[in-house]
N, C-alpha and C positions, 0 to 999 in steps of 0.2 A: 504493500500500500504506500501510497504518496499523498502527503498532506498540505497543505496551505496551513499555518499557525499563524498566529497575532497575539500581540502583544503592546501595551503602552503605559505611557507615565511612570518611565522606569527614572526619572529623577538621580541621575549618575551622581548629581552629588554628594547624592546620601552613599558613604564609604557601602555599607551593607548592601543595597541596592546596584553599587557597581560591580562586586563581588557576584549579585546572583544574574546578573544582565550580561558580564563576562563570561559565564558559563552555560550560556544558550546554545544548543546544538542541535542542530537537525536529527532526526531519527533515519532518514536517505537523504542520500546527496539529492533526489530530485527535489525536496520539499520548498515549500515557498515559504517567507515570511512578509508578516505585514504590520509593518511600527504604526500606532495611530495616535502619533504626537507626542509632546512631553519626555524628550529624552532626557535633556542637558539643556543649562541657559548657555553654555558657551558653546559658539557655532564649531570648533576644533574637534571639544568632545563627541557633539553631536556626529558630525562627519568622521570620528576617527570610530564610534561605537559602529555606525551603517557597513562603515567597510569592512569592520570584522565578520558584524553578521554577513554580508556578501562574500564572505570566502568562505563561509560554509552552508551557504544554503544555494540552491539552484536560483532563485529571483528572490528580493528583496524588496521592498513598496513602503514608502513614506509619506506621511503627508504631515503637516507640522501642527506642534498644538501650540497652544497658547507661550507657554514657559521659552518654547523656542523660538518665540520670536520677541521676546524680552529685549529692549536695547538700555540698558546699563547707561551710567557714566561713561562720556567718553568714546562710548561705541559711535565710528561715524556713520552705521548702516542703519537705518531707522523705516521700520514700516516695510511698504513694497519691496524695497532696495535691501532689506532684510532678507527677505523672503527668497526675491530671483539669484542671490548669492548662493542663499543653503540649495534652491535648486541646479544651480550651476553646480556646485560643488558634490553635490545628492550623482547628478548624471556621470562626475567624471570617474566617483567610483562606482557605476555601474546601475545603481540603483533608482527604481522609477519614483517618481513624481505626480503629483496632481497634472501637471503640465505634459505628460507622456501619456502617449497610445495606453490605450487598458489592454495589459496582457488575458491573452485567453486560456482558461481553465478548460481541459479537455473534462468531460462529463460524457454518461451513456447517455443521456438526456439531451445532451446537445450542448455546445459550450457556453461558459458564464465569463463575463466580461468581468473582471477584477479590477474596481476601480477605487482608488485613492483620490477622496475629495477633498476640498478645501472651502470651505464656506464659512466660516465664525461667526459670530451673533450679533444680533439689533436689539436687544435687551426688551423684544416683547413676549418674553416667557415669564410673565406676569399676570396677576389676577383679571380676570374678565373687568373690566370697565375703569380699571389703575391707568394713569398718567407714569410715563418712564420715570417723571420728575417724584411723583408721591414715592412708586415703588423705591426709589434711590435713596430717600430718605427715609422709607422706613431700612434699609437695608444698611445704612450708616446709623441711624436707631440701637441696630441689632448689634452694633462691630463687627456685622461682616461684608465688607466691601473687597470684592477683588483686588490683589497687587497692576494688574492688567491697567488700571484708571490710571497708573503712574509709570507704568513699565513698558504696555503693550499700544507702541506709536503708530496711527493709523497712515503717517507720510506717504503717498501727496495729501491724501485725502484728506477733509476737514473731521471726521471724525469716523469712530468704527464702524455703525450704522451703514455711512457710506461703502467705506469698503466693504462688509459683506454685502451688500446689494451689488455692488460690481460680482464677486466673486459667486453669488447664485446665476446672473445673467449667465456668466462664461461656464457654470459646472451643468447649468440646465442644456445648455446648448451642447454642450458635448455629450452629456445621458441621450438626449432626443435624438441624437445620431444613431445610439445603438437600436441595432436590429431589432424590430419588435416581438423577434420570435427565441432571441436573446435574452438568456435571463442574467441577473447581473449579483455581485457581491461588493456591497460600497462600503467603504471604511472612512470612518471620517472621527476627529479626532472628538468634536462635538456630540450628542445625541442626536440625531432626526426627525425620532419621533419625540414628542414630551414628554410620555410615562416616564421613562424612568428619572425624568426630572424630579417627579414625584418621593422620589425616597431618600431626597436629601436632607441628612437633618438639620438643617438651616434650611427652609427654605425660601430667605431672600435671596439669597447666590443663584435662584437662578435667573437671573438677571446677564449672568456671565456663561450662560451652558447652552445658547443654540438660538434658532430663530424659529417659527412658528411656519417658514415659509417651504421648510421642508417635511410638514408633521406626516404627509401622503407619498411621499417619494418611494418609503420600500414596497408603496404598491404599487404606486404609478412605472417604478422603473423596474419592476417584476423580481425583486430580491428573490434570492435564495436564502441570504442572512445579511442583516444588516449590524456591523462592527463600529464600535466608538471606544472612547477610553473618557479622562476629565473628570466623572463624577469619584473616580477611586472607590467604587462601588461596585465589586466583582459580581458580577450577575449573569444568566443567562435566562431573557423573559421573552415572551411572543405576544405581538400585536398586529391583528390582521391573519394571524395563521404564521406570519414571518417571524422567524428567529432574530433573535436581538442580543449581542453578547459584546458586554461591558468587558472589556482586557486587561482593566490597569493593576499592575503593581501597588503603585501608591506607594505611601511614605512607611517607613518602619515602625513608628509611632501606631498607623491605623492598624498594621498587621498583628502588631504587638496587644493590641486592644480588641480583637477580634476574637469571640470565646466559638462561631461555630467555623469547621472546615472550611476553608477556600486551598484550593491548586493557585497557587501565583507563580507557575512556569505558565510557558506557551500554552496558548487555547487552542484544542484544533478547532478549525470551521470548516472546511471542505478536505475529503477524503478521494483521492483517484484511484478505483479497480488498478491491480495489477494488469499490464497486458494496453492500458491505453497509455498511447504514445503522447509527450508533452508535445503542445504546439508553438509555433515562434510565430505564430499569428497575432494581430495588435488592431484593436480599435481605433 
């Protein structure tokens, strides 16, 4: 068997964390992997973790979450200009991107388009009839306001709103390319659907966890499973019929505090029969 794994919010900074993120290893060389954000705030690490896992798994798939695109003191890369570097630097080891062809997943079913999106939030993951401005206040009320409000620069854009409105335009238009007889497996570092927004225990934060503009996307774009990481909430729930599998790590602290069972290795998501040949086919 050959498997596709995922995994996110491995937080390299945490010593512990780099310890179990360095010890990731395919079960076959043909296996895929798929990070869904949240590796490292420094783009080095980030790029230097991608290419390890690329020397040992057959395909690699990134798409960046929030902590990664953090710009610090000093950083001159801010925003956009953040982002096209980690994917410049994503491709030259080897590794795909939101910005690349969706490799395809051989299936007896018919193959699935594995795609890495990129979308971040408009902060309307909010109560029915709230103003962004009430919900932000109560959510500074609470102490808990995202680092993002001071770290995560939307440059050129005037603010994050905007760029994820860019970034649904361009990730809608390349889903609606895939073949409609195409099933597809999206990962994205955000949630999709809202539910599982629902089980945060704070939940003002989700204010920082997605957009409402994708809540029908794992039907509309025919998932087989739709993958996110962010909430640090290891789960696997279905909505619509579609499987939905929360990956992340998370911090040592959460794992430490955790009294039932969670696997915080690799998640499988998709399985391939022996006997079916990988494809080098691309969306």
């Amino acid at each position: 068997m050959t498997a596709l794994f995922a995994i996110s919010d491995l937080h390299l900074n945490h010593r512990a964390n780099r310890e179990i993120a360095e010890a990731l290893r395919p079960d076959s060389p043909d296996d895929w992997l798929a990070v869904a954000g949240d590796v490292a705030h420094d783009a080095d690490d980030i790029v230097a973790f991608l290419a390890l896992m690329r020397s040992r798994f057959a395909k690699v798939l990134w798409t960046p979450g929030n902590h990664d695109l953090w710009s610090r003191s000093g950083d001159p890369l801010r925003g956009v200009d953040r982002y096209q570097q980690l994917v410049h630097r994503c491709r030259g080891a080897g590794v795909l991107t939101p910005e690349d062809p969706f490799p395809l997943w051989p299936d007896p079913a018919g193959d699935i388009a594995v795609a890495p999106l990129f979308v971040l939030y408009d902060y309307t993951l909010r109560p029915e009839g709230e103003s962004k401005q009430a919900a932000m206040a109560r959510a500074i009320a609470a102490r808990v306001v995202c680092t993002d409000e001071s770290l995560l620069a939307p440059d050129p854009y005037p603010d994050r709103e905007s760029w994820c409105a860019e970034r649904l335009l361009f990730t809608r238009a390349r889903l609606d390319a895939i073949p409609e007889t195409a099933r597809t497996v999206v990962i994205s570092h955000w949630p999709l659907h809202p539910g599982p927004v629902g089980r945060l225990r704070h939940p003002e934060f989700s204010l920082w966890c997605g957009t409402r503009e994708t809540a029908d996307w794992h039907v509309r774009y025919r998932c087989a499973v739709a993958v996110h990481g962010h909430l640090h909430i290891p789960l696997t729930e279905e909505y619509d019929g579609v499987r939905h599998e929360e990956v992340s790590l998370g911090y040592p602290r959460e794992r430490a505090a955790r009294t039932r069972p969670v696997d915080y290795g690799l998640r499988k998501i998709l399985v391939r029969p022996v006997g079916l040949e990988p494809t080098t086919e691309r969306l």
